[in-house]
Steps between C-alpha positions, in 0.01 A plus 500: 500500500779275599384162677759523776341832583177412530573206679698695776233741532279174576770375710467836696176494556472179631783602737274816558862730493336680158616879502186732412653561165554106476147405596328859217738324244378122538133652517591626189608173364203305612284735257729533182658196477432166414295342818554125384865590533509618858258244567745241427772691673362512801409133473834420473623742795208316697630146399840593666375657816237171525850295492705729717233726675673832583282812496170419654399432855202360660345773627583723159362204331157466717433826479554614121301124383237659722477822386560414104302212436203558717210584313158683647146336356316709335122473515198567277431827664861619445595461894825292592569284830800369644752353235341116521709346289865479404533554142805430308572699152807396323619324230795313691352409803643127526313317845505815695874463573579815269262768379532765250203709506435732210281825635383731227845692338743426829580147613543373868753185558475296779600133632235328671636184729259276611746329773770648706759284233636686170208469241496312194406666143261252363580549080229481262281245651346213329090599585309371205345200423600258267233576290542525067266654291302315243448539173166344348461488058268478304439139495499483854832368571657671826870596519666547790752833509813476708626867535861415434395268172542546150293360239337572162114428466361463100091531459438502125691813354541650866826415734487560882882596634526408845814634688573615827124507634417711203220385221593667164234376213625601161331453140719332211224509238124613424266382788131504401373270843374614799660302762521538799772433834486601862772578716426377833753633844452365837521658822848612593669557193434789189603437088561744209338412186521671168226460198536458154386892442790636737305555776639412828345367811604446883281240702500491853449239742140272452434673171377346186553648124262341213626664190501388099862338389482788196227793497253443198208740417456838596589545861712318748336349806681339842299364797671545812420382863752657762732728447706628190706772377446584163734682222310499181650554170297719286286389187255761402282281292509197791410716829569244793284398790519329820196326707538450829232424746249676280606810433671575179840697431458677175923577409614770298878429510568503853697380838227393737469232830148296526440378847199239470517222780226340596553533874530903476215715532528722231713425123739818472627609159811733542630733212869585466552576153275611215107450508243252561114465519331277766190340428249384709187444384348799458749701703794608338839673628787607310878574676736707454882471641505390884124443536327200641175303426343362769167244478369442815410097438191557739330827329659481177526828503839655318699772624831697456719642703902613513727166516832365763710410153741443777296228659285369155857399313665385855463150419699483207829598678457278763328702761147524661471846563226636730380825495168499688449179459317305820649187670236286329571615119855416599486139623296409150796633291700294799287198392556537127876537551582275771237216385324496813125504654413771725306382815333769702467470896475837573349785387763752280396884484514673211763724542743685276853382474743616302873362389697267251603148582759261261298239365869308504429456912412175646101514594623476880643844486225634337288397753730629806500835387084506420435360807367757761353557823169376418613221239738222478571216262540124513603313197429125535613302118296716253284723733517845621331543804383831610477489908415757740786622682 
């Protein structure tokens, strides 16, 4: 499809002048063709009406930021209230001056001022800490990673190649020692790190990798605290396995996510790809595609049930996504992200919300559009404090 038609069907429907066969053949464009594309189309059309605001009036506005982003709690026994909260899902929602919000196959535009002047698109804000991840060897010596640095790292016949806030460790000769380094990321940032057997793994924010510098003997073994993604590349004599908060991932050539922080209640093992075993103790699970481990940390007792893929690989493009997820679980992934402490002066319920929000927004915004009518937030230097409204 041509851009300059799909961006004058946009253009129409912003307008709201779309014919019926206008309107049945951008429907039919938001399903078959590329969404990042239109996405980014409309972002732009939105970026010229937040300059020169045309199409949109108050009341329009009001009403459809109402109706679309308003979002009923759901409770344990499946009943809903009012909507409490406003909830914003979108991938370019810059300070709440313009929203795209992405709703299942179709996709609803609207500008969102917050003053009576024209609004201002805030672009790509600056939100994380100025944290680096750290890289500890074998002889104890700590390295600090800058994500945009470049640098080669020799230990005996193994060489680490950092570039880019990417770890690659690759063998130039016969290793026969067990060493081992661990790769270390603070709160508010993730890193990409690739082993000398191929396999490649994704740590988020306040995780921790222990892992050998080459894998000698007959299996390879990781240690992970937080979170990781894992792609493993397949030996069939040198099955690999991960430990993370006691309970053991048995790998058989797999994509899989570990969740296993500290301050969660339960350490979740999701399976996207291929096969794997959990272990613990004498319980033992194994997944297939789009199944989910779950030890409760309290019973440790292990359980399966279907997975959100969706919201499980969300935080490796950027996004907290939050299907079901209550206001509490939220603010810790807030805490890991943002490098803050939670503070709790009023009691949160544990309702169901549901939506995506850009990790790329400043923690303000986040906050804005969490806060509800029985919550509100103050942040005071590196607090978050949770007051009654």
């Amino acid at each position: 499809m041509d851009q300059q038609r799909i961006s004058y069907l946009l253009e129409r429907e912003l307008e709201g002048t779309l014919t019926a066969k206008e309107l049945q053949e951008l429907e039919e464009l938001k399903v078959h063709e590329d969404s990042e594309l239109i996405e980014r189309l409309m972002a732009e059309l939105i970026a010229r009406e937040a300059e020169q605001p045309r199409y949109i009036s108050d009341a329009m506005e009001d009403a459809a930021f109402e109706k679309i982003i308003s979002v009923d709690a759901v409770h344990e026994d499946g009943t809903t209230t009012a909507p409490r909260i406003r909830f914003l899902r979108s991938g370019w929602l810059r300070a709440a001056a313009a929203v795209v919000l992405i709703l299942g196959t179709g996709a609803y535009f609207l500008m969102r001022k917050t003053t009576h002047e024209a609004p201002v698109v805030v672009r790509q804000p600056n939100t994380q800490p100025n944290n680096k991840a750290t890289l500890t060897l074998a002889d104890g010596a700590t390295i600090t990673l800058d994500s945009a640095g470049n640098q080669v790292i020799r230990q005996g016949n193994v060489a680490v190649h950092q570039h880019n806030g990417q770890l690659q460790y690759t063998l130039e000769g016969n290793e026969t020692t067990l060493s081992y380094n661990t790769l270390t990321v603070p709160r508010g940032t993730q890193y990409k790190l690739a082993l000398p057997d191929g396999t490649t793994v994704w740590l988020n924010a306040a995780s921790r990798l222990r892992y050998p510098t080459a894998f000698v003997g007959k299996e390879r073994v990781v240690e992970l605290e937080g979170q990781g993604y894992f792609e493993i590349a397949q030996h069939a004599n040198q099955p690999f396995k991960v430990k993370a908060n006691g309970v053991e991932v048995q790998v058989l050539g797999t994509h899989f996510d570990v969740m296993a922080y500290s301050d969660e209640s339960s350490v979740n093992t999701t399976l996207l790809e291929g096969a794997v075993n959990i272990v613990k103790g004498g319980q033992q699970q194994r997944l297939k595609p789009g199944q989910q481990a779950i030890l409760d940390n309290k019973t440790d007792q292990l359980s399966v049930q279907q997975a959100d893929i969706d919201m499980v690989s969300a935080w490796r493009t950027d996004f907290f996504e939050l299907d079901g997820t209550d206001l509490s679980t939220i603010l810790r992934q807030l805490a890991r992200w943002y490098d803050v402490e939670i503070v709790y002066k009023a009691n949160v319920r544990s309702e169901a919300l549901s939506g995506r929000i850009s990790r790329n927004l400043r923690l303000q915004d986040v906050l804005q559009a969490l806060a509800g009518n029985e919550v509100q937030f103050k942040v005071e230097g590196k607090q978050v404090i949770v007051l009654p409204r």
